[in-house]
PAGU-257719 format. One record per residue (C-alpha): residue number from 0; residue in one letter; chain; x, y, z. Coordinates in Angstrom, 2 decimals. Example, Ala and Ser with C-alpha at 12.3 -4.5 7.8 and 13.67 -1.06 7.14 Angstrom:
// PAGU-257719
   resi   resn   chain        xx        yy        zz
      0      a       A     12.30     -4.50      7.80
      1      s       A     13.67     -1.06      7.14
// end
This chain:
// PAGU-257719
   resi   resn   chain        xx        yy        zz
      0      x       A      0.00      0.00      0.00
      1      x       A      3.17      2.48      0.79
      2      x       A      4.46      1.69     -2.75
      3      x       A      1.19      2.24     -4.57
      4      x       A      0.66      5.66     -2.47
      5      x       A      4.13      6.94     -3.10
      6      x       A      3.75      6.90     -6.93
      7      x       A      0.61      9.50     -6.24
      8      x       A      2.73     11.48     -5.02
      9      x       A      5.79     11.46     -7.44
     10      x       A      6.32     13.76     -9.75
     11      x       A      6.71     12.39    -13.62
     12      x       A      9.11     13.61    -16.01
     13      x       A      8.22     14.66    -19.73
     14      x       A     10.71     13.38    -23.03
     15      x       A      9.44     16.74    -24.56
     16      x       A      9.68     16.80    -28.20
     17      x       A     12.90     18.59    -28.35
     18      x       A     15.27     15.56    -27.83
     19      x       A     18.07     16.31    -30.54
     20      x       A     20.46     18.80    -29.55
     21      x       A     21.21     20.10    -33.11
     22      x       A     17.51     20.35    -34.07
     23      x       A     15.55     21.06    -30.63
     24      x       A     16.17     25.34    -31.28
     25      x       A     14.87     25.44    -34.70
     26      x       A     11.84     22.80    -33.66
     27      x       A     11.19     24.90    -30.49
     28      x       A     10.99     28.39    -32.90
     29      x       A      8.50     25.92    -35.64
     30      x       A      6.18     24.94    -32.19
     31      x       A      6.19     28.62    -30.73
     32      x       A      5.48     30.02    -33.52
     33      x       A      2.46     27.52    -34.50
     34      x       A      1.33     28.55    -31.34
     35      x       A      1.41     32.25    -31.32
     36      x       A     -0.38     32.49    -34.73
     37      x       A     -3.17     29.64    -33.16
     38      x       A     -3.94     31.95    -31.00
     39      x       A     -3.79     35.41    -33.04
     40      x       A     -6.06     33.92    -35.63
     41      x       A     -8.51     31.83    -33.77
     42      x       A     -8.57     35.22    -31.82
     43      x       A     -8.70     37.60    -34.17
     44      x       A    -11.76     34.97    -35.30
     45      x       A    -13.80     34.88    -31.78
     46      x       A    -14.11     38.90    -32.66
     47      x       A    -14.59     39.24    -35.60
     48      x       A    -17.88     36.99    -35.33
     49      x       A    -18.91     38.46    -32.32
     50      x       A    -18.24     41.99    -33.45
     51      x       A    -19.75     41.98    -37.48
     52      x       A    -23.78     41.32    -37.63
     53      x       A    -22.74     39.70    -40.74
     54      x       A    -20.97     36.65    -39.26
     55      x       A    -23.87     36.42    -36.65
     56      x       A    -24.95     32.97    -38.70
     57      x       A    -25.20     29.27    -37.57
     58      x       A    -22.44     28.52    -38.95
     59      x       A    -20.39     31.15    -37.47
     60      x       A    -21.58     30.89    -34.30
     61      x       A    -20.58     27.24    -34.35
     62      x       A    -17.32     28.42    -35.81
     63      x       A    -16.61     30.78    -33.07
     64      x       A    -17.11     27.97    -30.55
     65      x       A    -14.70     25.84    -32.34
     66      x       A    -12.39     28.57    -32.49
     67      x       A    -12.36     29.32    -28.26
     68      x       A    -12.16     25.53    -28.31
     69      x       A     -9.03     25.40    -30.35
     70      x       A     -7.21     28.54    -27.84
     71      x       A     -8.27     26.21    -24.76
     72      x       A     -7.01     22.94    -25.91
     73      x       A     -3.72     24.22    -27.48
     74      x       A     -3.13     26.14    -24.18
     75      x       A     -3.05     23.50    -21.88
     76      x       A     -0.20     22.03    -23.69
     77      x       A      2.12     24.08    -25.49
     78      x       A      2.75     26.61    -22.61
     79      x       A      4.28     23.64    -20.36
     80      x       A      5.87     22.44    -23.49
     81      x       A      8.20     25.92    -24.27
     82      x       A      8.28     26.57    -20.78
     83      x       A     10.03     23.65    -20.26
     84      x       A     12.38     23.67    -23.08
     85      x       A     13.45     27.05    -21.38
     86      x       A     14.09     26.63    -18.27
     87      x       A     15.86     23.23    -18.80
     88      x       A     13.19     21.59    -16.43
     89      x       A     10.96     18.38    -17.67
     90      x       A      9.33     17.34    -14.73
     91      x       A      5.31     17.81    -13.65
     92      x       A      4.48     17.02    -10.75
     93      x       A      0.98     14.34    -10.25
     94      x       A     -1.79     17.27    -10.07
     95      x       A     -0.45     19.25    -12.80
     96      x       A     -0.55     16.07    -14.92
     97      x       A     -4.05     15.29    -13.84
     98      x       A     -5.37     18.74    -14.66
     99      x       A     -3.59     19.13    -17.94
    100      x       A     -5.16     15.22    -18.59
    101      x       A     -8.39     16.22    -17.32
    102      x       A     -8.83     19.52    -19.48
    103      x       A     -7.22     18.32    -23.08
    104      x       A     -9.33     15.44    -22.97
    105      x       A    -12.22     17.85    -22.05
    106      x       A    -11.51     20.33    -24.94
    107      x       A    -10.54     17.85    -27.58
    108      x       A    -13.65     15.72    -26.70
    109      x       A    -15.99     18.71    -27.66
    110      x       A    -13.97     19.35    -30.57
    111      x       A    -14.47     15.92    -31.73
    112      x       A    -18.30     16.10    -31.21
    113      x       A    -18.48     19.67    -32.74
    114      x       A    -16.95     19.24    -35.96
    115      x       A    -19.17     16.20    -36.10
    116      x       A    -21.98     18.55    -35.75
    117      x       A    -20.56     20.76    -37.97
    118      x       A    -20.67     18.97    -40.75
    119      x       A    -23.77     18.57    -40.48
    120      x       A    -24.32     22.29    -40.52
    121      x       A    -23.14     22.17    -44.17
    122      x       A    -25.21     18.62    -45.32
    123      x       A    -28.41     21.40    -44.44
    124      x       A    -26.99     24.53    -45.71
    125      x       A    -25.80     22.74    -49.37
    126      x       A    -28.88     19.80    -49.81
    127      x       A    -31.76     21.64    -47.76
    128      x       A    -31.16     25.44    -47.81
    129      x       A    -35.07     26.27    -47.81
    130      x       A    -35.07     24.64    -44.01
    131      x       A    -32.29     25.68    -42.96
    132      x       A    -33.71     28.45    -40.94
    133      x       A    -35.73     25.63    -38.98
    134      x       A    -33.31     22.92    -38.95
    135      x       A    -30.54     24.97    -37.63
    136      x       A    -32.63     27.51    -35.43
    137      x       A    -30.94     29.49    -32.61
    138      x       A    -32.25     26.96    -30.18
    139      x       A    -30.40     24.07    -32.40
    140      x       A    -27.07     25.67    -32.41
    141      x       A    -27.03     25.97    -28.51
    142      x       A    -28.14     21.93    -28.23
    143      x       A    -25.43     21.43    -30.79
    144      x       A    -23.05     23.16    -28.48
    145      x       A    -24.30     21.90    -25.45
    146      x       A    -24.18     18.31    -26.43
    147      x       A    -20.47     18.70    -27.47
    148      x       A    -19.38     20.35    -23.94
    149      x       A    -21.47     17.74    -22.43
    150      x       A    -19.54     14.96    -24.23
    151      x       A    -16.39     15.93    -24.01
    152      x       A    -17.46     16.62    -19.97
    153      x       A    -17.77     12.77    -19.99
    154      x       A    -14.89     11.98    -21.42
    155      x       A    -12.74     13.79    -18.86
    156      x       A    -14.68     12.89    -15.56
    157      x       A    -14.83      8.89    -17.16
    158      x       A    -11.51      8.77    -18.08
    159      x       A     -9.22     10.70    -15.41
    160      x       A    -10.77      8.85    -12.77
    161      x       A     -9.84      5.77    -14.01
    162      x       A     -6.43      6.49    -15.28
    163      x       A     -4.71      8.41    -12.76
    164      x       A     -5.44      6.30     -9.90
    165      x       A     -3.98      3.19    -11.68
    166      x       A     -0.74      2.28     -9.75
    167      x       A      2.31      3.64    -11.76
    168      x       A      4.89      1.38    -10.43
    169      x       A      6.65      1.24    -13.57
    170      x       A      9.09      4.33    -14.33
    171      x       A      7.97      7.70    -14.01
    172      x       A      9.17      8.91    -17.06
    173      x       A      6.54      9.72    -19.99
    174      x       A      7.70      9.31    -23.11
    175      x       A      5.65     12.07    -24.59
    176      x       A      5.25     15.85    -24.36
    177      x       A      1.98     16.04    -22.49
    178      x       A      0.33     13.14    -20.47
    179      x       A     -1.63     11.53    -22.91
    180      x       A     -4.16      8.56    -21.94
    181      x       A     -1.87      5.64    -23.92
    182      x       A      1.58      6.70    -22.57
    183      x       A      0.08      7.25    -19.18
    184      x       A     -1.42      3.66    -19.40
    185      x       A      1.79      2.10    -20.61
    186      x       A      3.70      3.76    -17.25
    187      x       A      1.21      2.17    -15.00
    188      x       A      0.81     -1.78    -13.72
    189      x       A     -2.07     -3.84    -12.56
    190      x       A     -5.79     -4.18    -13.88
    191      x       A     -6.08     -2.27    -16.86
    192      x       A     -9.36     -4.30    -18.17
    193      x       A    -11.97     -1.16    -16.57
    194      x       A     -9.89      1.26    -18.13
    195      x       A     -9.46     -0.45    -21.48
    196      x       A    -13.50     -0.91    -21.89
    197      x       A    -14.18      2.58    -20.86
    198      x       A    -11.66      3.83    -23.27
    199      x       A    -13.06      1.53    -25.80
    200      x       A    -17.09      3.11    -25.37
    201      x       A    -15.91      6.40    -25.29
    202      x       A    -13.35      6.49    -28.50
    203      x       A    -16.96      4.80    -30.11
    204      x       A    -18.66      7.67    -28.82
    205      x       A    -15.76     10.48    -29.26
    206      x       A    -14.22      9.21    -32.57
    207      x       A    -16.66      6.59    -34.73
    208      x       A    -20.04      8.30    -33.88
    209      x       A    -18.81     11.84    -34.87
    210      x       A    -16.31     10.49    -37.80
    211      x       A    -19.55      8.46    -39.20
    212      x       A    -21.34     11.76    -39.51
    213      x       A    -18.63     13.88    -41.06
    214      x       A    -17.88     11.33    -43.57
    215      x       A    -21.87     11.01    -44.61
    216      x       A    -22.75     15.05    -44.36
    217      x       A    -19.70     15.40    -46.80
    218      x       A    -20.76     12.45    -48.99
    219      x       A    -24.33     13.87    -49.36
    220      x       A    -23.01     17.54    -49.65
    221      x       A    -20.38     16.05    -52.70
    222      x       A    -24.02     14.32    -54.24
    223      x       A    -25.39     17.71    -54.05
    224      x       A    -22.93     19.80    -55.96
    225      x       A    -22.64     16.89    -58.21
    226      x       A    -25.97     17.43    -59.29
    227      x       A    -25.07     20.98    -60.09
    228      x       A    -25.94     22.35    -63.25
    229      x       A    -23.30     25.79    -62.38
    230      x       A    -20.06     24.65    -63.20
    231      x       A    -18.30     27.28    -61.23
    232      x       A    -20.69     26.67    -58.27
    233      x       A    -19.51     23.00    -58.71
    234      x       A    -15.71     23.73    -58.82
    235      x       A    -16.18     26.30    -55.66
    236      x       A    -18.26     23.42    -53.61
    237      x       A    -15.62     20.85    -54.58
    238      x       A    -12.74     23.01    -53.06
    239      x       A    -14.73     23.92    -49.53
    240      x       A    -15.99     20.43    -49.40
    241      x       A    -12.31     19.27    -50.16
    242      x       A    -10.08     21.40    -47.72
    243      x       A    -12.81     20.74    -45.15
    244      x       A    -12.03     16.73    -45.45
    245      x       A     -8.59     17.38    -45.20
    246      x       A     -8.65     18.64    -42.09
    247      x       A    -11.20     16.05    -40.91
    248      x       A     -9.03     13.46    -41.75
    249      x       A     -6.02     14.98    -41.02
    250      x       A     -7.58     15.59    -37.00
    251      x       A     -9.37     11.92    -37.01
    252      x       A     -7.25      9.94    -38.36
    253      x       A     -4.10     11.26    -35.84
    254      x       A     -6.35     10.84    -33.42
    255      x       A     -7.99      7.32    -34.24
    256      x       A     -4.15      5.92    -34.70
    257      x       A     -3.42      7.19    -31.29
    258      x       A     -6.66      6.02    -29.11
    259      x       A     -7.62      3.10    -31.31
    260      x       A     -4.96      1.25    -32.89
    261      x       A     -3.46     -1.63    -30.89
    262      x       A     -0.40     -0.70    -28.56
    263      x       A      1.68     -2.93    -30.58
    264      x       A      1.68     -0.53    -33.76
    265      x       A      2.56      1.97    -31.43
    266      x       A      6.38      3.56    -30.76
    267      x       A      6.65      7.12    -29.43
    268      x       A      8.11      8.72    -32.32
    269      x       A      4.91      7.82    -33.94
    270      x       A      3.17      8.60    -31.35
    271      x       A      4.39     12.12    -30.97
    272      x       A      4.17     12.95    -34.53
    273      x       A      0.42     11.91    -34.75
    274      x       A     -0.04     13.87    -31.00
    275      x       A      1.28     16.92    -32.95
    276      x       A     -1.05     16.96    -35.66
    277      x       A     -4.05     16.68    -33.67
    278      x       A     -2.78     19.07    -30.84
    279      x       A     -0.63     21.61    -32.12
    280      x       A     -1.25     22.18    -36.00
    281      x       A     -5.04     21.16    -36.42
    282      x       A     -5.07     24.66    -34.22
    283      x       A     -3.90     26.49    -36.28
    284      x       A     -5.29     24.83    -39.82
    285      x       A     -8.75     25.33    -38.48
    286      x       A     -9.42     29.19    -38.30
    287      x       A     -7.34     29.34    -41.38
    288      x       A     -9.44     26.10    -43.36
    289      x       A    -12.85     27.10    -42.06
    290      x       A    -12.91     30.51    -41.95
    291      x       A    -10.18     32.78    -42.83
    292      x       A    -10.41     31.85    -46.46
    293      x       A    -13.91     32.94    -46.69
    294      x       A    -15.45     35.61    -48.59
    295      x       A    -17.71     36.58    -45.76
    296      x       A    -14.77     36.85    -42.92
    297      x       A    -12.49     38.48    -45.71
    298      x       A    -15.34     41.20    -46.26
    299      x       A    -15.71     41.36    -42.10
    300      x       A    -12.20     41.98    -41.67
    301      x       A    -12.10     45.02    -44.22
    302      x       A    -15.41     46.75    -42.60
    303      x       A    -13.96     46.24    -38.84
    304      x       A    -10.98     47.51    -40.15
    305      x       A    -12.10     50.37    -41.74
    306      x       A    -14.79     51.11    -38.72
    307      x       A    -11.44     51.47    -36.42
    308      x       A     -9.57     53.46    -38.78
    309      x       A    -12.14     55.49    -39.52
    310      x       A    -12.76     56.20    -35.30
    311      x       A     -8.80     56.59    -35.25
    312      x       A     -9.31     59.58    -38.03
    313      x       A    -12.34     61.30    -36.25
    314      x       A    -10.35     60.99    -33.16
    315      x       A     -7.55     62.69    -34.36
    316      x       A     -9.62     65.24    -35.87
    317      x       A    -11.55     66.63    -32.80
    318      x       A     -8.23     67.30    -31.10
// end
């Protein structure tokens, strides 16, 4: 019982990414700056929706959300991350690994759910535009939203739980740059069969379920514009529709090799590659995939910008 309390207590210690001497400075500069522009643009995003009447659509308001989830998720490990790689120190002690397990798998379960939802969004704007108004009322969005904070809420009370008071009797050191549910697991001994099964209904629920419904909202969206008579609207759809699956599959499919592939495919390399697609540069692809290339948030930008220098001027001119 002494043994199994004292590893509560102990602090871990963190690989980090930046391993290789010769290449750690210019991979540290790559992840800071990733991070940095993250959270200018997914920013500079949140306002611009909240601020331009234009943007004050279903699918911006969904956007926005995704967005503030993006900031959250990213924040909780990059920070420790560069800090780290500064100050020459790798270790975190139990608590801060349980809250920094606890949140990311609280963020990037809502973010699974919402881009679900999401797509969806787009299978009623593209094949059923004259309900859209009804299908995706006011009251819809905030369910939608809801029922992704609520599931990724159940991911992180389910899974902590169960994973941080497994006995880590094995070494303390995490081969990873953030304490991740697999790596954890593979540091700890005993009875993993409740933790497997739980991990096993919720990557159903987080990954398949949502996954499922991109991959069908896309398919009937790419029916849809098919069917198209416009041959520019067709080449525009096909582009959207396109850049929207890459970074579907780009965030799923990192994060279905990580959660549901057998341990045995697994080495952490791999596994911190795949971690920093999902983590770090899904992030940043996001705001700039979704949104930035828009029309509509192009057209935002210029009026909020021209609102502010236009104050600045009239400013200036009464003094």
């Amino acid at each position: 019982m002494n043994g199994n309390n004292k590893t509560f207590s102990s602090d871990f210690t963190l690989a980090g990414l930046f391993t290789n001497n010769k290449a750690s400075g210019f991979l540290f500069s790559i992840i800071c700056a990733i991070f940095f522009m993250a959270i200018i643009v997914n920013g500079v995003m949140i306002f611009l929706i909240y601020i331009d009447p234009h943007l004050h659509t279903p699918m911006y308001f969904l956007l926005s959300h995704l967005s503030f989830i993006d900031i959250m998720y990213i924040s909780t490990i990059v920070p420790k991350m560069l800090a780290d790689y500064l100050e020459g120190e790798r270790t975190i002690s139990f608590i801060a690994c349980t809250a920094q397990y606890f949140l990311y798998m609280g963020f990037v379960g809502a973010e699974f759910f919402l881009l679900g939802l999401m797509a969806y969004d787009r299978y009623v704007a593209i094949c059923n535009p004259l309900r859209y108004p009804v299908l995706m009322s006011h009251r819809v969005c905030w369910m939608i939203l809801a029922s992704s904070w609520f599931g990724g809420a159940l991911d992180s009370f389910l899974l902590t739980p169960i994973t941080m008071t497994l006995p880590f009797c094995a070494s303390h050191k995490i081969n990873h740059f953030f304490c991740e549910a697999p790596t954890m697991l593979r540091l700890a001994c005993g009875d993993k069969a409740a933790y497997e099964m739980v991990m096993y209904i919720c990557c159903v629920m987080m990954l398949l379920i949502p996954f499922s419904v991109v991959i069908a909202s896309y398919a009937g969206v790419l029916i849809t514009v098919h069917q198209m008579k416009s041959a520019e609207g067709k080449k525009k759809a096909f582009a959207t529709c396109s850049s929207h699956m890459m970074v579907v599959i780009l965030f799923y499919g990192a994060a279905l090799y990580t959660y549901m592939l057998p341990q045995s495919y697994h080495t952490p390399t791999k596994d911190k590659v795949f971690s920093v697609f999902y983590t770090i540069i899904t992030p940043l692809l996001n705001p700039l995939i979704y949104s930035l290339r828009n029309r509509d948030v192009a057209e935002a930008f210029k009026r909020v910008l021209a609102r502010c220098l236009g104050t600045h001027f009239m400013t200036r001119g009464e003094f």
